[in-house]
C-alpha positions in Angstrom: 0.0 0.0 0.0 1.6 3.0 -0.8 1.8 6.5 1.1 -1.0 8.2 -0.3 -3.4 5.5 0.6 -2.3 5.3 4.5 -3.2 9.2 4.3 -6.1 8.3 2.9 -9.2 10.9 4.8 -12.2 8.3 4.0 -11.8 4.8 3.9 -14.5 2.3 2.4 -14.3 -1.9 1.9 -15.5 -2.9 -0.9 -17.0 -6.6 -0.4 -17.3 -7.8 -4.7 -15.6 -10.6 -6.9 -17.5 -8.8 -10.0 -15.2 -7.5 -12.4 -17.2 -4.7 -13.1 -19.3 -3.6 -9.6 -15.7 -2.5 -8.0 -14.1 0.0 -10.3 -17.6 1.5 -11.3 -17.9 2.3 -8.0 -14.4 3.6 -6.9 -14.1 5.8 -10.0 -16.9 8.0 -9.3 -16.0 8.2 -5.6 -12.2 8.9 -6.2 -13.6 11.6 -9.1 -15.7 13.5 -6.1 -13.4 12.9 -2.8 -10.0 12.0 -4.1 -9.2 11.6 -0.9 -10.8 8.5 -0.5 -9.0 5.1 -0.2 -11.6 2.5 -1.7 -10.3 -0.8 -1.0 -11.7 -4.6 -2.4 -11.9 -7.5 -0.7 -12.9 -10.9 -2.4 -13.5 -13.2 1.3 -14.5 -12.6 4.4 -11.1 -13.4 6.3 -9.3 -10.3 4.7 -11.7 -8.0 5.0 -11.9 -8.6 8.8 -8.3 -8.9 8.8 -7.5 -5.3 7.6 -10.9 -3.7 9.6 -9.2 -5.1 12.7 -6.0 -3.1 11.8 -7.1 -0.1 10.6 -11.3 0.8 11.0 -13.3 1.6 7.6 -16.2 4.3 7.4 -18.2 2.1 4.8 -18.5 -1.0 3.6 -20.1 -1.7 0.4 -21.6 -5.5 -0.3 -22.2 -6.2 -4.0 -25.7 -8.4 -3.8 -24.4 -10.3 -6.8 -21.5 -12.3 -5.3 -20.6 -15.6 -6.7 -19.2 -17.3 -3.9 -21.4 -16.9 -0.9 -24.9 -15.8 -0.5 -24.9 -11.8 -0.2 -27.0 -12.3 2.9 -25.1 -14.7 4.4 -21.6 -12.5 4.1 -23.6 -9.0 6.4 -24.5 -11.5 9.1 -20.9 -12.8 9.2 -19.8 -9.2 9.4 -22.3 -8.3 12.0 -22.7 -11.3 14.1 -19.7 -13.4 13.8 -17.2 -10.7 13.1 -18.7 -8.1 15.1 -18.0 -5.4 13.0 -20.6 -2.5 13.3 -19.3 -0.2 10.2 -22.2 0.7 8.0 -23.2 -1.5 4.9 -24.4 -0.5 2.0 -26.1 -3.2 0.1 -26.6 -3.3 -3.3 -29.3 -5.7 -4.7 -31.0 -6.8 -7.9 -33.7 -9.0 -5.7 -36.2 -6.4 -4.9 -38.9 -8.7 -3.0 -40.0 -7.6 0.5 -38.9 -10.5 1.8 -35.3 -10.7 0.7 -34.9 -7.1 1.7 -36.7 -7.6 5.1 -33.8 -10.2 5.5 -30.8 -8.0 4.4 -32.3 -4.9 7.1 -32.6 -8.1 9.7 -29.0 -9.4 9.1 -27.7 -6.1 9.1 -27.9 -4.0 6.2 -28.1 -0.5 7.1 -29.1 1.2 3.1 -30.3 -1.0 0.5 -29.5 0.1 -3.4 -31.6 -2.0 -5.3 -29.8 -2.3 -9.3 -29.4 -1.3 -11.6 -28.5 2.3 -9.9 -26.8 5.9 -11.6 -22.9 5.4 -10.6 -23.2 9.3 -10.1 -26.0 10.0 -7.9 -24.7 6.6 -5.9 -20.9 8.1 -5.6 -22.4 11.5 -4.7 -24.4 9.9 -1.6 -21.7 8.1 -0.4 -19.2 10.9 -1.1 -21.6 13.2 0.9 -22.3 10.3 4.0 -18.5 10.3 4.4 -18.1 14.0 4.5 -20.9 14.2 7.4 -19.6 11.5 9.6 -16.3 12.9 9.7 -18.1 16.1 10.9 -19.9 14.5 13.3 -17.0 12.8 14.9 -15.3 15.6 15.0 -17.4 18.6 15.8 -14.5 21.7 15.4 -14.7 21.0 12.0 -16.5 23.8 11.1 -15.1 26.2 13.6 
């Protein structure tokens, strides 16, 4: 990892093994907060691994993972891992009872596909932006 990314300001996991989902979304994000270190992880070890060592504001779970069932990889993070970072979970299954299950296991926003890259990258890019202003409240001072 080289220097720029340790002095990364916003940090977000990217949970994908699509070749596609991962740089769509760290283009637009890096285009509007350059500053942001967008990271992808392909199994659950090393993304628990890394969060251990250094803590993420976001994490990102792309519904349409070939390994494991997306469902299945939040409640590892939440319950077995314990890790309590927000996910983002994007989703082409849209019925009530699949998404029911992905708020139950842990999903905190649901983006059901397809979505606009832009208007996705600009809601992340502004969540980031007010939880670092919330954690630290001379920000504006």
């Amino acid at each position: 990892m080289d220097n720029k990314e340790n002095n990364s300001e916003y940090h977000i996991e990217v949970l994908s093994d699509s070749a596609t989902f991962y740089p769509l979304i760290e283009r637009f994000v890096k285009r509007l907060l350059p500053e942001t270190r967008v990271r992808l992880w392909d199994r659950l070890p090393t993304i628990y691994e890394s969060l251990n060592k250094e803590p993420s504001e976001l994490i990102i779970v792309d519904g349409v993972f070939t390994q494991n069932s997306a469902i299945d990889l939040i409640h590892s993070i939440r319950f077995k891992m314990k890790v309590y970072t927000p996910i983002w979970f994007f989703t082409v299954v849209e019925t009530p009872d699949f998404l029911l299950k992905a708020r139950e296991v842990g999903a905190n926003r649901i983006i059901e596909r397809p979505f606009d890259p832009i208007e996705i990258a600009t809601e992340i890019c502004l969540y980031l932006k007010q939880k670092k202003s919330y954690s630290n409240p001379n920000a504006y001072e």
